[in-house]
C-alpha positions, 0 to 999 in steps of 0.5 A: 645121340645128344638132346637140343633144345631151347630153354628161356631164361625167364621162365625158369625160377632158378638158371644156375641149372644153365651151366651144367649145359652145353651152350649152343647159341643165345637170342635175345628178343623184345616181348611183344604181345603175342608172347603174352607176358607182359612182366617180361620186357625181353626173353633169352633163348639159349640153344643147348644140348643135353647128353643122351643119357642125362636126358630123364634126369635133366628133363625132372630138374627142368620140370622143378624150376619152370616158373609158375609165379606169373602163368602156368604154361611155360615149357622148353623141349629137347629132341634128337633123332627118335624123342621128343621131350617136352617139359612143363612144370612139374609134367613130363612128356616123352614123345616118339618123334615117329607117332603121331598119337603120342602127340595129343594128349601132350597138346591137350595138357597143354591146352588146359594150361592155356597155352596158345594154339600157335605155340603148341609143340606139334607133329610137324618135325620130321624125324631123319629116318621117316624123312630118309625112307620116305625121300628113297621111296619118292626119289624112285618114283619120280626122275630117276624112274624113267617112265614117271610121269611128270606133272603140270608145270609149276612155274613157267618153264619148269619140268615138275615130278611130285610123289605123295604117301600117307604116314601116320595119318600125316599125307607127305608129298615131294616136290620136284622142279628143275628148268633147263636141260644140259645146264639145269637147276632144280629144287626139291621140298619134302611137305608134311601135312600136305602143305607144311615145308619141311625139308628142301635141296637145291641143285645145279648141273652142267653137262660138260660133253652135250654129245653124250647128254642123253646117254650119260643120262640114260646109262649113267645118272639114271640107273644110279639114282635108282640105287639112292639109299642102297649106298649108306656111306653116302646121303640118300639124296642122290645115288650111291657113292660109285656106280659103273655102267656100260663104259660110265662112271657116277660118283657122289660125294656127300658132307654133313647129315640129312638135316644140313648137307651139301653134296658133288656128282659127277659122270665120266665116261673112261676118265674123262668128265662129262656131267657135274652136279652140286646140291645142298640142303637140309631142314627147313623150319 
């Protein structure tokens, strides 16, 4: 899987090294004096990839031509779904994006180079499979359990569920609030830290037929949410792709990954529709 990053064009000595990557997107900003280089009047954030298998050697060529003229705390990083590369000069750290631990002593390096507190590369990332094991285990523990207990109303209105776990020393709670009843809308949010958002869905659903509002619930979407994750050609954010229960049929349909995703479920009982739900989501940073 493919490294993304952000290099800054000014804290490189040499960015002929540019073109040989996959530009992403360019941001130009004004510096101001939290970046904390006033040589500078402006930074260039070029969004790139690197190939999974280039990394080690792309990473020692960055370490060579980070800047060191002006301060020496520059660094640009590249992570994909399990690593975290974080290059300074002449220093590289690769970090398991599942482990805390490999985190400090990156930080406290980066400390004694007087980089600021704020600009630390941090734990806070949420790598996709601890996300998707921790959002199974949650989503089971919550509405599609029917004898969860919800919590005190967070907003006028709404109906709340949360579920929390320690990971890595690193509390994760998961936020549920959705208002209404036949014709609902909700909101999920993953935190790390306990207070950090970091991942999010939006949905809204409508039950077609209200007289089968409560059975379509109890012997369709329920059961099938319980299932979420059993089904790997699907997202697991709902239930599985297709499951048959006493006359009903759930489908879900997903498009995109856990980081950036959008997703349609549906009940019918026979052929006929009885309930439609659309959600979208992803990671929030």
């Amino acid at each position: 899987m493919e490294y993304k990053g952000v290099i800054i064009e000014e804290s490189l000595r040499d960015m002929t090294i540019l073109k040989e990557l996959r530009l992403v997107s360019q941001e130009i900003e004004e510096v101001t004096e939290r970046e904390n280089t006033p040589w500078l009047s402006k930074w260039t954030l070029d969004t790139v990839e690197i190939p999974e298998e280039k990394i080690e050697e792309y990473a020692e060529r960055l370490s060579q031509l980070i800047d060191t003229s002006h301060c020496n705390d520059w660094y640009c990083d590249f992570r994909n779904e399990k690593y975290h590369y974080v290059i300074f000069s002449n220093k590289v750290f690769q970090l398991d994006r599942a482990s805390k631990q490999d985190y400090v002593e990156m930080q406290e390096y980066a400390r004694e180079l007087g980089l600021p507190e704020a600009q630390l590369p941090t734990f806070q990332d949420l790598p996709s499979n601890l996300l998707t094991g921790f959002l199974i285990c949650a989503k089971k523990q919550t509405y599609a359990n029917g004898n969860a207990e919800k919590k005190k109303a967070s907003r006028l209105g709404s109906n709340d569920y949360q579920y929390a776990e320690e990971i890595e020393g690193e509390q994760m709670i998961y936020h549920d609030t959705y208002f209404g009843g036949t014709r609902f809308m909700g909101e999920e949010v993953v935190y790390r830290g306990g207070e950090v958002p970091k991942w999010g869905m939006n949905y809204y659903g409508v039950t077609v037929d209200e007289t089968l509002s409560e059975e379509a619930m109890d012997k369709a979407l329920r059961p099938a949410l319980m299932q979420v994750g059993e089904d790997t050609t699907v997202l697991p954010v709902r239930g599985p792709s297709r499951f048959e229960n006493e006359g009903y049929v759930y489908t879900f349909q997903s498009k995109g990954t856990i980081e950036n995703f959008t997703g349609v479920e549906k009940v019918y009982q026979g052929e006929k529709l009885v309930f439609i739900l659309q959600c979208h989501g992803g990671i929030i940073e």
